[in-house]
C-alpha positions in Angstrom: 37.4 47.3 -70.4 39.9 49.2 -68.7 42.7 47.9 -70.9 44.7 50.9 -72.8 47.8 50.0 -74.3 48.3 45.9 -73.0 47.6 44.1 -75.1 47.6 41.1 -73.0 45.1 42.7 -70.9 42.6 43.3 -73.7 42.5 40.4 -75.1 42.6 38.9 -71.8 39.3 40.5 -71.4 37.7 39.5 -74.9 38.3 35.8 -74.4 36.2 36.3 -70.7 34.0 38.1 -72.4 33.5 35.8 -75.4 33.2 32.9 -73.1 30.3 34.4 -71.5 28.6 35.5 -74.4 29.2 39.2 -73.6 31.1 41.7 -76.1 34.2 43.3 -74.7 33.9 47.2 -75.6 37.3 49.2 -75.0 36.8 52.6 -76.0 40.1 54.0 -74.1 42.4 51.6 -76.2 45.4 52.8 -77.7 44.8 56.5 -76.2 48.2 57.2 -76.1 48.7 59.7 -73.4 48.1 57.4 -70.2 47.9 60.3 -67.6 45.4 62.7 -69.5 43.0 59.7 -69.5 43.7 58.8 -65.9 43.2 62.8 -65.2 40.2 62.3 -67.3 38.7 59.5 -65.5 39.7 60.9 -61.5 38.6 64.4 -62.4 35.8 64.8 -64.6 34.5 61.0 -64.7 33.7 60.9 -60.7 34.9 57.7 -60.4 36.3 56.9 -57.1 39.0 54.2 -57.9 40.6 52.0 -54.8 43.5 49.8 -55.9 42.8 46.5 -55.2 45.4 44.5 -57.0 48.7 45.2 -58.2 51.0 42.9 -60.7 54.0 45.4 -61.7 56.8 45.5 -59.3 58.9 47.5 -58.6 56.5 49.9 -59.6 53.4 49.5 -57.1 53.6 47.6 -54.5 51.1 45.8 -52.5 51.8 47.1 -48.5 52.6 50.5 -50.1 49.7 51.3 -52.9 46.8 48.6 -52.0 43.9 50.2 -50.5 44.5 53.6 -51.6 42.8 55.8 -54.1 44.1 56.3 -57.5 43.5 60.2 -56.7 45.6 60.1 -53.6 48.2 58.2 -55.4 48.1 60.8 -58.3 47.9 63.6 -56.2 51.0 62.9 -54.0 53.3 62.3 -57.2 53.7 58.0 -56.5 52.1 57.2 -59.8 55.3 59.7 -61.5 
């Protein structure tokens, strides 16, 4: 999973997971410095990430931030 420091999120994910007979495997959890894994991910993971959904006002919002690449959002400071 994505999940890093909710803990909501992760286990959010587990019971999904454990309802479908799958095991939930977060290996970024509790990495405590949020942006050098986000720069890891963009950067040197070439993953192209589109933000699809947003649930954390007044930080993103939806007409602002949805459909745009986590690199562009990065890049032009609106994830600061």
């Amino acid at each position: 999973s994505g999940a890093i420091l909710s803990t909501y999120q992760r286990t959010r994910i587990e019971d999904v997971c454990a309802r479908l007979g799958l095991t939930s495997l977060s290996y970024m959890w509790r990495m405590s410095d949020q942006r050098r894994v986000l720069d890891s991910v963009l950067d040197d993971g070439g993953i192209d990430a589109v933000l699809v959904r947003t649930a954390c006002p007044p930080g993103l919002t939806p007409r602002r931030h949805l459909g745009r690449s986590l690199r562009e959002l990065r890049d032009s400071g609106e994830l600061d």
